[in-house]
VOBA-1610 file (N, C-alpha, C; in pm, whole numbers, padded with zeros to 5 digits, always signed):
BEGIN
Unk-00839+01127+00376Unk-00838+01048+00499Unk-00977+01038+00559Unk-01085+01144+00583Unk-01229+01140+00582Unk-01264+01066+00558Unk-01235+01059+00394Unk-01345+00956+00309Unk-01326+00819+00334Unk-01182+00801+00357Unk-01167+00633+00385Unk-01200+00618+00500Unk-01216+00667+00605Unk-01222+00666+00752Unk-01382+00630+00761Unk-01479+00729+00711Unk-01629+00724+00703Unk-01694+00628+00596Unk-01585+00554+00511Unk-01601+00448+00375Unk-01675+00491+00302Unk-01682+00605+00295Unk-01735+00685+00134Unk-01606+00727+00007Unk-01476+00712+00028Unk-01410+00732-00067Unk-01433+00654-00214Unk-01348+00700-00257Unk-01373+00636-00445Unk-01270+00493-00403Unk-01259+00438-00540Unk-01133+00370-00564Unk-01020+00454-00582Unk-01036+00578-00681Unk-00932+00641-00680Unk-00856+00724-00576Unk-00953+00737-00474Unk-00901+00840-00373Unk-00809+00693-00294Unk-00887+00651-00310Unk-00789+00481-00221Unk-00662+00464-00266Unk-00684+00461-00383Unk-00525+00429-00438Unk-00432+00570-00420Unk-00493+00656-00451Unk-00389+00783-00395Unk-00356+00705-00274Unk-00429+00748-00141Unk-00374+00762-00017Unk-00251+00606-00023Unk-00305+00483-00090Unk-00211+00412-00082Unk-00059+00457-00161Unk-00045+00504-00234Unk+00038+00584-00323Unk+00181+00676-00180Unk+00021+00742-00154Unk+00139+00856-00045Unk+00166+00805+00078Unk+00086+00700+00125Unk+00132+00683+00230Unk+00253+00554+00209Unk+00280+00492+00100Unk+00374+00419+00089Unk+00549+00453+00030Unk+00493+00607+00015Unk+00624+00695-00010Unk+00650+00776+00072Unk+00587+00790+00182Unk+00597+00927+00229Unk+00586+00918+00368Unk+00712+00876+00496Unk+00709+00849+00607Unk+00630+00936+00725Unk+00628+01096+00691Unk+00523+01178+00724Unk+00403+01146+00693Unk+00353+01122+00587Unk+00246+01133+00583Unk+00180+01011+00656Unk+00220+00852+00664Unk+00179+00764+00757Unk+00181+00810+00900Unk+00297+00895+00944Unk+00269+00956+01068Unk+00171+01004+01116Unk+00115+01087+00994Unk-00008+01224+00953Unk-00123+01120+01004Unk-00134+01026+00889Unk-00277+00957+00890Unk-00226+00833+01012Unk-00147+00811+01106Unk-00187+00742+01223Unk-00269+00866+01320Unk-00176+00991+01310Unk-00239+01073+01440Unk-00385+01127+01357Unk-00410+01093+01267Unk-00515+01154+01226Unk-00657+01048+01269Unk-00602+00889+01281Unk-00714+00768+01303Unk-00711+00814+01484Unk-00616+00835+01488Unk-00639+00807+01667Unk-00705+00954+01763Unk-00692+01069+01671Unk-00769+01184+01703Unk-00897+01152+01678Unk-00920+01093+01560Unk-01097+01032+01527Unk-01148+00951+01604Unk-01080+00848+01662Unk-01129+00773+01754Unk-01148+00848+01909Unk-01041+00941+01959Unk-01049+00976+02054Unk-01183+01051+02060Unk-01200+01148+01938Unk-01335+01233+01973Unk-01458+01178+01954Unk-01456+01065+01906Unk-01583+00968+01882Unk-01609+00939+02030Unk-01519+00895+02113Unk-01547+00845+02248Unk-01627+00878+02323Unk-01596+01056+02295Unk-01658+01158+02414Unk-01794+01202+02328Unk-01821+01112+02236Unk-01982+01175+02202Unk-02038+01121+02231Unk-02162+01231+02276Unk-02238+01187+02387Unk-02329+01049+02358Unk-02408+00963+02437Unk-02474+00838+02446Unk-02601+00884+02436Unk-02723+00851+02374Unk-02859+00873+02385Unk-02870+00871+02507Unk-02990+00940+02548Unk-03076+00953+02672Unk-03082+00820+02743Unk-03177+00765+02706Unk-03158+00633+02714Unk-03108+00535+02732Unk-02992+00555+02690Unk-02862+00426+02726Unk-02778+00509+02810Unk-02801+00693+02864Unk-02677+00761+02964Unk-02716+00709+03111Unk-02589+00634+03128Unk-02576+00596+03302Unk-02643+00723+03384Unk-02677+00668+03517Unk-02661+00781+03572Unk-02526+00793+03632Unk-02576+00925+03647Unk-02402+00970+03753Unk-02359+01003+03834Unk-02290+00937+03913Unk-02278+00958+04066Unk-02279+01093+04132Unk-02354+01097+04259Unk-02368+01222+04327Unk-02198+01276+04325Unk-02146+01414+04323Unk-02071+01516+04320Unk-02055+01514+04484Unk-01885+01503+04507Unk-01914+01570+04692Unk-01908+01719+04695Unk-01959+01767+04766Unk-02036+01895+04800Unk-01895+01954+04755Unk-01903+02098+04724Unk-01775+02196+04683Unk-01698+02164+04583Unk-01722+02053+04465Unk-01664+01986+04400Unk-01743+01987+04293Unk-01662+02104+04145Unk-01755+02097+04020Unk-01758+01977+03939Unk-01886+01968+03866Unk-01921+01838+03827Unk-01889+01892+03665Unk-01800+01854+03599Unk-01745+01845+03453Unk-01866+01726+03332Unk-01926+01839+03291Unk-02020+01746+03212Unk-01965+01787+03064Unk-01963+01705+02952Unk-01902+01715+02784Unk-02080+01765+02724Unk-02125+01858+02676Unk-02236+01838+02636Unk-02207+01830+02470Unk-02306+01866+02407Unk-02286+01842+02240Unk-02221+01971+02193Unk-02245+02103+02283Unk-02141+02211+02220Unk-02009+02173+02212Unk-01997+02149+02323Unk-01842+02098+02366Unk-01805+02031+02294Unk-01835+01922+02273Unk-01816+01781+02158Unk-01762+01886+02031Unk-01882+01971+01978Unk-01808+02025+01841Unk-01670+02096+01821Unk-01661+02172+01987Unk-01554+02269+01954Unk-01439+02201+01955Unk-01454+02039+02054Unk-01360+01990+02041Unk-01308+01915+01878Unk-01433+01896+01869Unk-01388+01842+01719Unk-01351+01917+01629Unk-01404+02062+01625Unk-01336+02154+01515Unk-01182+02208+01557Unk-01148+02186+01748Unk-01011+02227+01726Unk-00932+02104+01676Unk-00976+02004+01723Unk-00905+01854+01649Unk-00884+01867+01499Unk-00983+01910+01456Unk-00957+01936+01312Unk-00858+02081+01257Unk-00872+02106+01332Unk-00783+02268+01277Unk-00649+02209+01307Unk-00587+02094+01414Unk-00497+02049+01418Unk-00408+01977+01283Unk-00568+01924+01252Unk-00524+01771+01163Unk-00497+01881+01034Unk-00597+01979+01000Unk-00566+02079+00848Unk-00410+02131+00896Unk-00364+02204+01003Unk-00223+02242+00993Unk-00117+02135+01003Unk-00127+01994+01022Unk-00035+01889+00971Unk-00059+01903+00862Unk-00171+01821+00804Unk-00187+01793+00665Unk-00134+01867+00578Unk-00133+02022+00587Unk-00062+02089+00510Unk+00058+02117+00520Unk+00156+02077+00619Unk+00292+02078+00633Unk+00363+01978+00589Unk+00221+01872+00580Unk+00251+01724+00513Unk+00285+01711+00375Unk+00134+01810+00298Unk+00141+01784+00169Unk+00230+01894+00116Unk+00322+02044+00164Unk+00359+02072+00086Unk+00526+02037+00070Unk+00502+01941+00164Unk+00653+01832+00107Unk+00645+01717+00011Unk+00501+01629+00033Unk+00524+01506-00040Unk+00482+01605-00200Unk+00410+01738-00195Unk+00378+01729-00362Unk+00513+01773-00460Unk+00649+01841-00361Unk+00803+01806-00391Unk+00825+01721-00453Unk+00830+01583-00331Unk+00925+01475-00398Unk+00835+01378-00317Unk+00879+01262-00331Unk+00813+01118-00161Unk+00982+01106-00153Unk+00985+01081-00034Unk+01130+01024+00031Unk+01221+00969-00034Unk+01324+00995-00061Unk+01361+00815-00153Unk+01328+00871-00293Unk+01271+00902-00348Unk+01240+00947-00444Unk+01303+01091-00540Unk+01390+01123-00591Unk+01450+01272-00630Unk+01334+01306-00720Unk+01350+01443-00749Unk+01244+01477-00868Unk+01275+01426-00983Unk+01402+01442-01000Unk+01480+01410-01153Unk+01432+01224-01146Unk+01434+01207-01015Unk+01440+01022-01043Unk+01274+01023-01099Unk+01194+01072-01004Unk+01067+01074-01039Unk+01036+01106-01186Unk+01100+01177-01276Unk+01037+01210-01397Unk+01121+01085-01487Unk+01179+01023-01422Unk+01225+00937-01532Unk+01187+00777-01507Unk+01136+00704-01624Unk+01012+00612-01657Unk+01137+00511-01574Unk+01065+00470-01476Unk+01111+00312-01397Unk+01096+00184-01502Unk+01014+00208-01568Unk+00949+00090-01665Unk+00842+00105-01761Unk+00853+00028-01848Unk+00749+00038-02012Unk+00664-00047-01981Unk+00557+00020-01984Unk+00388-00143-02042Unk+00399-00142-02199Unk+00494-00236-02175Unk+00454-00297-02354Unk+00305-00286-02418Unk+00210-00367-02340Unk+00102-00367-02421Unk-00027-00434-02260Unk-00099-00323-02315Unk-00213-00328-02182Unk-00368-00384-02217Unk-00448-00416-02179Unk-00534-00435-02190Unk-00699-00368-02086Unk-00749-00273-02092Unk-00841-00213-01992Unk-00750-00176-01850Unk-00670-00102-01862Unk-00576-00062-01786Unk-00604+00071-01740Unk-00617+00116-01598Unk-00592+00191-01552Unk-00458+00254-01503Unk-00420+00369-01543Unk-00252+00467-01449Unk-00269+00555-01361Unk-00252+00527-01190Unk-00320+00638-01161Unk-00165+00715-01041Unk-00109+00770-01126Unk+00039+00859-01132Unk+00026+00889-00953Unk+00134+00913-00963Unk+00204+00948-00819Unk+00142+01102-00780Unk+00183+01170-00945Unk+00112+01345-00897Unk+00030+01332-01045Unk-00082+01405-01015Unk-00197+01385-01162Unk-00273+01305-01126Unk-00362+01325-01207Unk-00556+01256-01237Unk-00518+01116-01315Unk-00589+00989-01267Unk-00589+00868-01328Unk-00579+00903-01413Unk-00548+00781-01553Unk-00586+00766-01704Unk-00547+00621-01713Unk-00724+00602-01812Unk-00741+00472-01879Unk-00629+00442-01951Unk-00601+00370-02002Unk-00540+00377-02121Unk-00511+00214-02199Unk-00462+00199-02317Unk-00451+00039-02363Unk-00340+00099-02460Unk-00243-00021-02458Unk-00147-00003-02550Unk+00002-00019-02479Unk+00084+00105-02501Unk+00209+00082-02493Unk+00160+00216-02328Unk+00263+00277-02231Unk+00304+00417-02158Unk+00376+00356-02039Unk+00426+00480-02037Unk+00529+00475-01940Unk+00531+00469-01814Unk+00597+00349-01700Unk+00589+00415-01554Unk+00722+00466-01489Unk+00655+00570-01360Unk+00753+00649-01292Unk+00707+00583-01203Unk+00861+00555-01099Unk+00832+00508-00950Unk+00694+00588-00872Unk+00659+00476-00785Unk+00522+00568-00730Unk+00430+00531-00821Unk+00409+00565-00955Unk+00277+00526-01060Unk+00213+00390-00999Unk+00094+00369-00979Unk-00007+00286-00972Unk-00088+00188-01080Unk+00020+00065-01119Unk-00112+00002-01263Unk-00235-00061-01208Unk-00334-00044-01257Unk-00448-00152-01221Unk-00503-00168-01360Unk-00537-00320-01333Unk-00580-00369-01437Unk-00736-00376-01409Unk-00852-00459-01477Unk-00958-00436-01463Unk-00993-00569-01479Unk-01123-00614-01428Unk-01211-00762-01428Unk-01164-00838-01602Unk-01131-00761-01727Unk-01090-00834-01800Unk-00963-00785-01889Unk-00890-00683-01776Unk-00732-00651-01831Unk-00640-00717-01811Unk-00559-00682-01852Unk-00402-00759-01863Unk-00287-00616-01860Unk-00172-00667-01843Unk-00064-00580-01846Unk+00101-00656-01893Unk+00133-00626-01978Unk+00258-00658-01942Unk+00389-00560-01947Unk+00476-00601-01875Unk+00560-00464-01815Unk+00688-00532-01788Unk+00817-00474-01870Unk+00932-00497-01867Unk+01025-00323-01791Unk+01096-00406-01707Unk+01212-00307-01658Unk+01325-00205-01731Unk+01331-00101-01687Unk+01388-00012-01779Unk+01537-00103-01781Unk+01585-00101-01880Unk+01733-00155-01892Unk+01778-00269-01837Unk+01695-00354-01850Unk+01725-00531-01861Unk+01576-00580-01923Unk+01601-00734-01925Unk+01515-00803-01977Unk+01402-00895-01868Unk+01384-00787-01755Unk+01277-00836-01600Unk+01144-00787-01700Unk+01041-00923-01695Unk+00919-00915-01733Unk+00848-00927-01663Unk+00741-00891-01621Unk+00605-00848-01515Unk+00455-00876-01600Unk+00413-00958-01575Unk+00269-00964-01641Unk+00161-00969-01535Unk+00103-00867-01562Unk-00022-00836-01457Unk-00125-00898-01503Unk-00210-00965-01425Unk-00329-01050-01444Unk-00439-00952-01427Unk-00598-00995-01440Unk-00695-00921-01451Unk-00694-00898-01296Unk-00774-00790-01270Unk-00797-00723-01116Unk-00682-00712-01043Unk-00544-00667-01123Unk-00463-00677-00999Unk-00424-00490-01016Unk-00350-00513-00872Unk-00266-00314-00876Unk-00191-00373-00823Unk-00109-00281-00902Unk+00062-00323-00846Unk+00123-00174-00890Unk+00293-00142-00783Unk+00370-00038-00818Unk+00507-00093-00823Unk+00573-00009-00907Unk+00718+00021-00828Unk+00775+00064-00828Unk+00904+00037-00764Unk+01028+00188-00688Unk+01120+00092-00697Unk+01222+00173-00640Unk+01348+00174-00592Unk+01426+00231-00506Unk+01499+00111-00435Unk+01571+00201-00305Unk+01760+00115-00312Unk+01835+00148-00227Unk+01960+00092-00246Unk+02022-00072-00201Unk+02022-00103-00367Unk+02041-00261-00424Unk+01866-00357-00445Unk+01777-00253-00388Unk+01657-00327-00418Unk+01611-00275-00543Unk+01519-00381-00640Unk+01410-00304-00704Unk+01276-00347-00674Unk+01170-00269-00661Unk+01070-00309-00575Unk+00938-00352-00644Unk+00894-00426-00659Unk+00707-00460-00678Unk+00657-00452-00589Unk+00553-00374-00543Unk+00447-00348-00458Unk+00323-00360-00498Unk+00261-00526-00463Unk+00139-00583-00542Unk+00047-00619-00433Unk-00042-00486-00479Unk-00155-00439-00314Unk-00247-00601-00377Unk-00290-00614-00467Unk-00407-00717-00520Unk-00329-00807-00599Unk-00441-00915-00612Unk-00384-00997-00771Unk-00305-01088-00782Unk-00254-01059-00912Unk-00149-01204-00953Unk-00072-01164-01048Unk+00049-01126-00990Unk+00141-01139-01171Unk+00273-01241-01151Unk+00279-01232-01312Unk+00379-01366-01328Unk+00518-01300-01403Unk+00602-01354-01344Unk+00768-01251-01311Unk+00854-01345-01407Unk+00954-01260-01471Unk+01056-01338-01543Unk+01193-01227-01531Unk+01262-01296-01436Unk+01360-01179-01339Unk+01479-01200-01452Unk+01520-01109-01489Unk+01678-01173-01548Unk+01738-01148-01441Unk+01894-01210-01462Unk+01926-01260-01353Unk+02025-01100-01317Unk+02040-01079-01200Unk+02079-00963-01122Unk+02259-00944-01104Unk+02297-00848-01094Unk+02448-00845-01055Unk+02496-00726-01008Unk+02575-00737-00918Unk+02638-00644-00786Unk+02585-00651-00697Unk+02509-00743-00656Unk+02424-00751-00522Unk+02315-00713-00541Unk+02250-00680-00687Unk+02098-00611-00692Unk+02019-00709-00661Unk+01883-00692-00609Unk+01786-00734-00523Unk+01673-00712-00614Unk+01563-00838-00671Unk+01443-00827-00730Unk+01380-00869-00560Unk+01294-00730-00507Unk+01174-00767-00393Unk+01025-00717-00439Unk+00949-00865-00423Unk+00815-00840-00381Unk+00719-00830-00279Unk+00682-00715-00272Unk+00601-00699-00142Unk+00483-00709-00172Unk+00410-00787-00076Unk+00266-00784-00079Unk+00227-00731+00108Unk+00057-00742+00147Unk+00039-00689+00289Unk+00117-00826+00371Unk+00137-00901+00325Unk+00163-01085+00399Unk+00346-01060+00413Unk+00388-01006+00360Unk+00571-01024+00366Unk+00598-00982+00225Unk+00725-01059+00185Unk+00819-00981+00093Unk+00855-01133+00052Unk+00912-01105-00111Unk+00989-01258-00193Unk+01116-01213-00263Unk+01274-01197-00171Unk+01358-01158-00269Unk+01415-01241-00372Unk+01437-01224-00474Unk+01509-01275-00590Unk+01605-01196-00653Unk+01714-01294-00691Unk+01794-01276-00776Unk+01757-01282-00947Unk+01704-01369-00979Unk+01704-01442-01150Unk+01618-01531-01120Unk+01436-01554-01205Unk+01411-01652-01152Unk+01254-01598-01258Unk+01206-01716-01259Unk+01078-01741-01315Unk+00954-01761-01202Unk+00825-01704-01172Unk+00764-01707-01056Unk+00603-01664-01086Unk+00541-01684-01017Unk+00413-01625-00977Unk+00365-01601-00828Unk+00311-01470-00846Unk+00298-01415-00673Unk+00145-01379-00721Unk+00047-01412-00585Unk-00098-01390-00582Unk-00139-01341-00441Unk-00198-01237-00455Unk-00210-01199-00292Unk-00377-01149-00292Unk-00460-01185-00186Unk-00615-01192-00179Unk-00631-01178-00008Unk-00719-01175+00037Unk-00772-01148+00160Unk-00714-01304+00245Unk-00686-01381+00191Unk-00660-01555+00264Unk-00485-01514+00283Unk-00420-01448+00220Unk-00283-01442+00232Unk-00227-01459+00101Unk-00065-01489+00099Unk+00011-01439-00053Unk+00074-01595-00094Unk+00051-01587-00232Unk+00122-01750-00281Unk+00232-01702-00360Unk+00363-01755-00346Unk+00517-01739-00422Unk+00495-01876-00480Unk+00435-01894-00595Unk+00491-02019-00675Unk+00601-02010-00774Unk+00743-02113-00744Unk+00876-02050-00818Unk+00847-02196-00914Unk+00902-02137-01055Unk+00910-02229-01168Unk+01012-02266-01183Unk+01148-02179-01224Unk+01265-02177-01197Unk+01374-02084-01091Unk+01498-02173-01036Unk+01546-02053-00963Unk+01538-02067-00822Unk+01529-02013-00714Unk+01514-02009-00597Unk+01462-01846-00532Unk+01392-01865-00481Unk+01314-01724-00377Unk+01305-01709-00193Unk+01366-01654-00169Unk+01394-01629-00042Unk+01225-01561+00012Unk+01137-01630+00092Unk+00974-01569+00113Unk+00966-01515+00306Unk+00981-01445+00290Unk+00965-01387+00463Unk+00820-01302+00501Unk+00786-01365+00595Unk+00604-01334+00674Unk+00678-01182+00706Unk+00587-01128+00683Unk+00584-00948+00737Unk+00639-00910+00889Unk+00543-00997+01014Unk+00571-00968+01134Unk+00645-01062+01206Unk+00633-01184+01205Unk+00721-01319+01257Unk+00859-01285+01174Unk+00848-01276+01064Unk+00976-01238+00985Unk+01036-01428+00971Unk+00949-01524+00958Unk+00991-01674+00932Unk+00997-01641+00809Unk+01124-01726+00763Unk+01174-01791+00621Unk+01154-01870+00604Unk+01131-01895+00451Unk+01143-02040+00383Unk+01215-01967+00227Unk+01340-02099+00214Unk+01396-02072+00133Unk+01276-02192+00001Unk+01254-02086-00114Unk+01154-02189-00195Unk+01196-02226-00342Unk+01254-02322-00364Unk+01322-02403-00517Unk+01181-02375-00567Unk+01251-02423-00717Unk+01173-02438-00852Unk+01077-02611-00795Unk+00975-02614-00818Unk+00847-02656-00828Unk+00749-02678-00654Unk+00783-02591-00603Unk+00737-02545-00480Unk+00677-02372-00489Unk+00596-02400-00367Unk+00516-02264-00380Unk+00514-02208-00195Unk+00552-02067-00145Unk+00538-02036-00037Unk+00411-02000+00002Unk+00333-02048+00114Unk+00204-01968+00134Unk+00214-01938+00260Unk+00202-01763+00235Unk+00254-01648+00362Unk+00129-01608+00367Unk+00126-01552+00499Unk+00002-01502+00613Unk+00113-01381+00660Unk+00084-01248+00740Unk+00155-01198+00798Unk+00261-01239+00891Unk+00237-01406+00938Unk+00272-01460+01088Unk+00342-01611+01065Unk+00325-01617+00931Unk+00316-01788+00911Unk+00426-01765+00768Unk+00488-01870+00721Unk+00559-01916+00612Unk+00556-02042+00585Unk+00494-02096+00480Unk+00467-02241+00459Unk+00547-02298+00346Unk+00596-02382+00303Unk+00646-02450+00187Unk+00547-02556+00165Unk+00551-02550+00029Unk+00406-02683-00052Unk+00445-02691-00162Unk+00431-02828-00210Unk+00468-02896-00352Unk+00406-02840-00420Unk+00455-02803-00587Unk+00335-02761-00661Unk+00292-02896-00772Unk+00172-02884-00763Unk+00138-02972-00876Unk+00162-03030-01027Unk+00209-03126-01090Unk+00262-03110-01180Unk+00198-03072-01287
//
C-alpha cells in the first residue's frame, strides 16, 4: 500500500494489491482507512518557514498548541503502528481463503490457457510466472499478456472461449449464478456457449459490467472508457455508478463511461 501510495511500486506489487483487494472485503476496508490516515497526517506537516502564516496572538491564560516536526513523527509512527496491527489481522485471513472463495474451490483450475503467447501468471498466493504454452487458472489468478502476447482461454466444463489480446490483464471467479471476467486493461474477444439454469456470463471492467447468456463479443477497456461490441446474440451493458442500460443486439457496440451508456452501429 506504501509503494502504490508514494508511486514507487512494481507492476507486480500492483497487480497483487489489485488481486486482494478485489477478493477480499477487509482488505478494501484496510486500504481505504489506510489512504485517509495518509492524507490526514500529510496535512499536519509542517509548511516551510516561508510560506508559515503568522499566528494569531493567544488570549492571555490560554495555551497555544503548536504541531512541531517531533510531533508530526510520533504521530505518524503511532498511525502506522495502527495501520501494521490491521494489516495483519487483515492478511492473516485473506492468506486462508478471499471471501467467496473456499480453499478447496481455490485449488481447483477455474479454467485452461490452451495456448499463450509472452504471458505472464501472477497467482492469487505465490510469485508471478512467465510462461507460454498450455497452465492452469484458479479463481483470483491474474493473466497478463505482454506488448506482443496473446492468450487463449476456455472455461472449465463448457465450450466459453476467451482470447486475450496483447497488453491486456484480465481474471476470474465465481459467485452464485455468475461467472465472472474481470478485465482491468485491454481487449478480449468472447465466445460464450450458451448458459442454463439461470447461469450468468458477467464482464466487469472499471466503466460497468456486460451480462450474457450465449453470445459472440468483444470488450476493450482503456483510460477513454469500455467498448461491448456484440457479433452475435444480445448483451445486457450497465455504467458502474448511474447504473443506465442499454440492451445491445448483434451488430451494435455499447460505449460505457462510469456515468454514461451509449448504443452505436458497428461498421460493416
Amino acid at each position: 500500500c506504501g509503494a502504490v501510495r508514494d508511486d514507487i511500486a512494481t507492476p507486480e506489487q500492483v497487480a497483487r494489491l489489485e488481486v486482494v483487494l478485489a477478493n477480499d472485503r477487509e482488505a478494501r476496508r484496510f486500504y481505504r482507512r489506510f489512504i485517509q490516515i495518509s492524507a490526514l497526517l500529510e496535512r499536519y506537516e509542517q509548511l516551510p518557514a516561508a510560506t508559515t502564516p503568522t499566528a494569531p496572538a493567544t488570549p492571555a491564560g490560554r495555551p497555544r498548541w503548536r504541531l512541531g516536526r517531533a510531533t508530526y513523527w510520533l504521530a505518524l509512527a503511532a498511525g502506522f503502528v495502527v495501520l501494521a496491527s490491521l494489516y495483519f489481522n487483515v492478511r492473516s485471513r485473506t492468506e486462508e481463503a478471499a471471501p467467496g472463495i473456499s480453499p478447496a474451490a481455490s485449488d481447483t483450475p477455474i479454467a485452461y490457457i490452451q495456448q499463450a503467447h509472452a504471458c505472464m501468471l501472477i497467482p492469487r498466493v505465490g510469485p508471478p510466472a512467465e510462461f507460454n504454452g498450455s497452465f492452469q487458472v484458479r479463481p483470483g489468478d491474474i493473466v497478463t499478456t505482454a506488448a506482443n502476447g496473446s492468450a487463449i482461454i476456455r472455461f472449465a466444463n463448457e465450450n466459453t472461449l476467451f482470447i486475450l489480446a496483447a497488453d491486456t490483464r484480465a481474471w476470474l471467479s465465481q459467485d452464485e449464478g455468475s461467472k465472472i471476467v474481470h478485465l482491468a486493461s485491454g481487449q478480449i474477444y468472447c465466445d460464450v456457449a450458451r448458459q442454463s439454469g439461470g447461469t450468468q456470463w458477467r464482464i466487469i471492467t472499471a466503466d460497468g459490467e456486460a451480462r450474457i447468456l450465449g453470445t459472440q463479443l468483444a470488450v476493450s477497456a482503456n483510460t477513454e472508457g469500455t467498448r461491448v461490441a456484440v457479433t452475435a446474440g444480445r448483451v445486457r451493458v450497465t455504467a458502474r455508478d448511474s447504473r443506465q442500460t442499454v440492451e445491445t443486439p448483434a451488430g451494435f457496440a455499447a460505449e460505457l463511461t462510469p456515468t454514461t451508456a451509449r448504443l452505436v452501429k458497428l461498421a460493416p
